[in-house]
C-alpha positions as CSV (number, residue, x, y, z in Angstrom):
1,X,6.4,11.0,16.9
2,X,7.0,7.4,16.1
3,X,9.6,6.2,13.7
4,X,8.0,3.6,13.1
5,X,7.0,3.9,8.9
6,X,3.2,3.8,8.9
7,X,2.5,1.1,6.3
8,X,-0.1,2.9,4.6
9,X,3.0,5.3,3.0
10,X,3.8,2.3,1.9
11,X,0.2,1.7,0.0
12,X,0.8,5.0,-1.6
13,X,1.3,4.9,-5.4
14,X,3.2,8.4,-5.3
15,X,4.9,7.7,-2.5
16,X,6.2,4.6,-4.1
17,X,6.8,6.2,-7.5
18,X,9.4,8.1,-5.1
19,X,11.3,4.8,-3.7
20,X,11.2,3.3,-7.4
21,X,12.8,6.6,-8.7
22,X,15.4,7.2,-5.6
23,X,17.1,4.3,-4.0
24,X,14.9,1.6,-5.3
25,X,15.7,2.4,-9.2
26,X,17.2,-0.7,-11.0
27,X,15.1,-2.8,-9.4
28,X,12.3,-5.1,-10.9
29,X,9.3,-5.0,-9.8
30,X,9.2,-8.1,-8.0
31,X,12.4,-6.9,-6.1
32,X,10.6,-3.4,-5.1
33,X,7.5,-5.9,-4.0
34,X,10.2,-7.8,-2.1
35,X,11.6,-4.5,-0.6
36,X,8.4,-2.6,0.5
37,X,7.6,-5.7,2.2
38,X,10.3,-6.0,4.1
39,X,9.5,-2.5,5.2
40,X,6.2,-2.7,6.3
41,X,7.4,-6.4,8.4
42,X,10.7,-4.4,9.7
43,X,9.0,-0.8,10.5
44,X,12.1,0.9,9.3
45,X,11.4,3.7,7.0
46,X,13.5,3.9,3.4
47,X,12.5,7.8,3.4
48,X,14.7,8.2,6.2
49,X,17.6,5.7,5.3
50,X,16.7,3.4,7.9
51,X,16.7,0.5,5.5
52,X,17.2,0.6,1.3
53,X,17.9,-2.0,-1.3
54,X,21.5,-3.1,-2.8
55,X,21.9,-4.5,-6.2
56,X,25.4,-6.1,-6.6
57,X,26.5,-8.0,-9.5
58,X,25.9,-6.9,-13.8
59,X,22.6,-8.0,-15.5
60,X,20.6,-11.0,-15.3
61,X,23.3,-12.2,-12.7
62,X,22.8,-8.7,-10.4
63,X,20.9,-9.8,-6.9
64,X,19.3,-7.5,-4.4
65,X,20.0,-7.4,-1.1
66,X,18.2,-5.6,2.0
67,X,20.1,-3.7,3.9
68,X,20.0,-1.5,7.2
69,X,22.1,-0.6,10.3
70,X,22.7,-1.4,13.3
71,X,20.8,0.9,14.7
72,X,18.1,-0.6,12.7
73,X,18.4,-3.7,14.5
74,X,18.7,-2.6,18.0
75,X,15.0,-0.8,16.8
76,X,13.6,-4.0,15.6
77,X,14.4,-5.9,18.4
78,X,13.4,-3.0,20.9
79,X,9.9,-3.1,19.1
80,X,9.5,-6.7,20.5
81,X,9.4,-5.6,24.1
82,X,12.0,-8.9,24.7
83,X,15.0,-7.3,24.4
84,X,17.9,-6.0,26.2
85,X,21.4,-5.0,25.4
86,X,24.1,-7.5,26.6
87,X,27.4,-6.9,28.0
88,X,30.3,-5.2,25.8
89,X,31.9,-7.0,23.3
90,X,34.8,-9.4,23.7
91,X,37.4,-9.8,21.6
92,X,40.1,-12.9,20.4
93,X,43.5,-11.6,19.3
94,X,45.6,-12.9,16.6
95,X,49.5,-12.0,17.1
96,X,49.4,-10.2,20.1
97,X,47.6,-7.3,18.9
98,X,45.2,-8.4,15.7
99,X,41.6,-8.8,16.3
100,X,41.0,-12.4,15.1
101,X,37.2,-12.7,16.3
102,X,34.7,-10.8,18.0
103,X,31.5,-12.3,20.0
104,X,28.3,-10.0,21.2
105,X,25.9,-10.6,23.7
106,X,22.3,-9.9,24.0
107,X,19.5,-10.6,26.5
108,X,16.3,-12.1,25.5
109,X,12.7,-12.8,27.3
110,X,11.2,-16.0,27.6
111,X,7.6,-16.5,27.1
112,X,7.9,-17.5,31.0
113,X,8.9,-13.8,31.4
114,X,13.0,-14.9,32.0
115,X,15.8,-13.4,30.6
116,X,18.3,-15.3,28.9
117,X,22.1,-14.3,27.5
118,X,22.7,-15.5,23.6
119,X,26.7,-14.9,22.2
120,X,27.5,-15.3,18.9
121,X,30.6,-14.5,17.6
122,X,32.2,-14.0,13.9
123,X,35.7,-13.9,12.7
124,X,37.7,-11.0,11.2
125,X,38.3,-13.3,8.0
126,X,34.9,-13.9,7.3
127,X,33.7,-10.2,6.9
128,X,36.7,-7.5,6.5
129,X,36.6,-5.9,3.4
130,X,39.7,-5.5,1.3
131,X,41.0,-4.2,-1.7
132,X,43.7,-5.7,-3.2
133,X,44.4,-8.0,-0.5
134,X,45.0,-5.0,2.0
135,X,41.9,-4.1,4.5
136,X,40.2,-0.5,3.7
137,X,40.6,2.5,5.7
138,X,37.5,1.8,8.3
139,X,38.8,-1.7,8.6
140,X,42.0,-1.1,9.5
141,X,41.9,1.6,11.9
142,X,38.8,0.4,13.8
143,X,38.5,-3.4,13.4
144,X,36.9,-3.3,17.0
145,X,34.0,-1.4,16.3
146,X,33.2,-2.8,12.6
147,X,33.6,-6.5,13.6
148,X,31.7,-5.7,16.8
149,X,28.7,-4.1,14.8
150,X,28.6,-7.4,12.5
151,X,28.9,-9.5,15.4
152,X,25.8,-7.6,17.2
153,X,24.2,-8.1,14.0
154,X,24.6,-11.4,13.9
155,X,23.7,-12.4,17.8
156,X,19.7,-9.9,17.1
157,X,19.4,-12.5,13.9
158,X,19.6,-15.4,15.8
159,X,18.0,-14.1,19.2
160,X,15.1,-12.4,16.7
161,X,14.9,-14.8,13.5
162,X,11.1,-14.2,12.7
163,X,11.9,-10.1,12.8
164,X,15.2,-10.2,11.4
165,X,15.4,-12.9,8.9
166,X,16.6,-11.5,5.0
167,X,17.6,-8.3,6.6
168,X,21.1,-7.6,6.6
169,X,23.4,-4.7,7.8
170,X,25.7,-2.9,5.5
171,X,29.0,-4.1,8.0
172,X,27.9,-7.5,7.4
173,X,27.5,-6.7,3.8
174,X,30.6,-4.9,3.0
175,X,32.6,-8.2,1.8
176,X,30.4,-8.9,-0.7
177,X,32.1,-6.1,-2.6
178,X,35.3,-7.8,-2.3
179,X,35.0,-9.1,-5.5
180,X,31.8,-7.3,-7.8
181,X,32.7,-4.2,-10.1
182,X,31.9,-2.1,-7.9
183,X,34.0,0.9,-7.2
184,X,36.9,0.2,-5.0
185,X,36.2,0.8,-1.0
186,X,39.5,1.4,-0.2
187,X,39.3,4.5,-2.7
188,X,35.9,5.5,-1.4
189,X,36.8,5.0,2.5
190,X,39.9,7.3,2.4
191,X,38.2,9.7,0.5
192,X,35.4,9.7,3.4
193,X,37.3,11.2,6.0
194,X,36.0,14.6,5.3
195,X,32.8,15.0,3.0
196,X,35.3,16.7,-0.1
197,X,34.5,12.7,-1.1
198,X,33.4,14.2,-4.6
199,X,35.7,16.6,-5.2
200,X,38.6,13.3,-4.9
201,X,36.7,11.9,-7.8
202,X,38.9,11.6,-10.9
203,X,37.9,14.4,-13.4
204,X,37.4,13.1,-16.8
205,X,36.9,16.3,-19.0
206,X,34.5,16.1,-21.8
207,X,36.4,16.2,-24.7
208,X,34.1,14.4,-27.1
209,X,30.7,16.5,-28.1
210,X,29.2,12.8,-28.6
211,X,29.9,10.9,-25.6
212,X,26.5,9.8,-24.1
213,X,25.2,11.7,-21.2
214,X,23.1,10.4,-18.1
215,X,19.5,9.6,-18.6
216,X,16.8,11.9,-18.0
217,X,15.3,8.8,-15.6
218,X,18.7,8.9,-13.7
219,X,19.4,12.2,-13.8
220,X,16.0,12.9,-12.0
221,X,17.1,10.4,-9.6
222,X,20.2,12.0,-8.4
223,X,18.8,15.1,-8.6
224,X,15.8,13.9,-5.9
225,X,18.9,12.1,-4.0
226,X,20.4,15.1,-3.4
227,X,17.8,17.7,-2.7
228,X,18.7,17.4,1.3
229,X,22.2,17.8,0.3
230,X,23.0,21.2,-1.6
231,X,26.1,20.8,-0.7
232,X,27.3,17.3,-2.2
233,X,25.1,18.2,-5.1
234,X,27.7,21.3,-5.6
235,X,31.0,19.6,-4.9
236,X,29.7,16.7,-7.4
237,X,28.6,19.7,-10.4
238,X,32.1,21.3,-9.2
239,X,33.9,17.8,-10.0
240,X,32.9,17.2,-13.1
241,X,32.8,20.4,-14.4
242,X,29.2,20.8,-14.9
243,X,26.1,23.1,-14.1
244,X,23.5,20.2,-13.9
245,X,22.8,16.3,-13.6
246,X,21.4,16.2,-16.8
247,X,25.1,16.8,-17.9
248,X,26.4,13.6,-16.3
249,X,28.1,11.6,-18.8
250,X,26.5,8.5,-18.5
251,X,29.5,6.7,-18.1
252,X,29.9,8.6,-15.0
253,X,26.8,7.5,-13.3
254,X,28.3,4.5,-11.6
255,X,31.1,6.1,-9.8
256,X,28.7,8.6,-8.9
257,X,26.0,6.2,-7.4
258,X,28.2,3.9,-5.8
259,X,30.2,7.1,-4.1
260,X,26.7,8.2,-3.0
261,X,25.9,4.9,-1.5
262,X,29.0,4.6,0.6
263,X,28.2,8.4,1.7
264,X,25.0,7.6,2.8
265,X,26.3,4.1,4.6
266,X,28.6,5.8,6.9
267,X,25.7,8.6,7.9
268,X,23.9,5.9,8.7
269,X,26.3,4.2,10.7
270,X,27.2,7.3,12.8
């Protein structure tokens, strides 16, 4: 069976009520227009995580962006039938030992039928994500392969512009949190390391009986999130000392999300 999404799932209005309650809620609905047409162009498929949306900043100022993995773009440019892998990375080193820069290498078909190298390459400065000045976990203990993956990303783009163009991967992506409100990725990377991510969470009991609690909308969300993962779902209820979303206190929902997000990046990037 294909992975390749069949665009008439995309066509579907219940299938679509499903994207704009999951990982496409927040967005307008230009930006979900935006989004499922990016899908049906990219063939990735948001039921499966291949590709999903990213809304960074607060209110009117909050953008989306379009995000996938690598492995999404090594299927794109598959898809083409003008593609083949290049040689390994290379790397520049800073110090001795630093990795300063990183340059990746793909092949690429002519419309004569030759094959032609393309190199790109993209400094450590430009994309490492920090938090409070200091590189987070993934970062600093495996520079190679994360500046690697935004260099590959970066080579497909300009090898495959007409397939790749306003698709981005989360690597490349990663910086842009450097400085939005989103939750720190240092916190969330350490706490990675095994999936008791949730239970790490601060606990903030629920001392006041009139403290908002999540919406029914977004409580619904996580709850369709999760329903692949019974056993996130528990550690999260086991955190916050709860027996159900619907008891999320709303100001809770952010970490939450954003702690999902980051869960769901790095299973994608395995």
């Amino acid at each position: 069976m294909s992975n390749e999404i069949q665009k008439s799932d995309l066509d579907d209005e219940k299938k679509i009520d499903i994207l704009r309650k999951t990982i496409c809620n927040g967005l307008s609905n230009e930006e979900l227009g935006l989004f499922l047409h990016v899908c049906k162009r990219s063939g990735l498929d948001p039921f499966s995580r291949q590709i999903h949306p990213v809304k960074r900043g607060k209110g009117p100022d909050a953008k989306m962006t379009i995000q996938t993995g690598i492995d999404g773009y090594r299927l794109i440019a598959e898809r083409t039938g003008k593609y083949m892998p290049g040689k390994p990375y290379s790397f520049e080193y800073r110090n001795g030992s630093q990795v300063f820069a990183a340059t990746a290498y793909v092949k690429k078909m002519d419309s004569k039928g030759d094959w032609h190298e393309i190199a790109h390459t993209v400094y450590m400065d430009e994309y490492m994500v920090s938090y409070n000045g200091m590189p987070t976990n993934m970062w600093k203990t495996k520079p190679h392969v994360m500046l690697g993956k935004c260099a590959e990303a970066a080579v497909l783009r300009k090898a495959f512009p007409a397939d790749l163009s306003g698709l981005y991967t989360q690597e490349e992506m990663q910086q842009a949190d450097n400085t939005t409100d989103r939750i720190p990725s240092k916190q969330v990377e350490e706490a990675h390391e095994t999936i008791e991510i949730v239970e790490s969470a601060p606990v903030e009991k629920a001392t006041d009986p009139t403290e908002q609690l999540i919406s029914a909308e977004n409580a619904k969300m996580l709850d369709d999130v999760l329903v692949p993962f019974p056993e996130i779902l528990s550690r999260i209820l086991k955190a916050y000392k709860i027996d159900r979303m619907s008891q999320l206190k709303e100001k809770d929902f952010p970490i939450v999300k954003a702690r999902l997000d980051e869960i769901f990046n790095e299973m994608d990037n395995k």
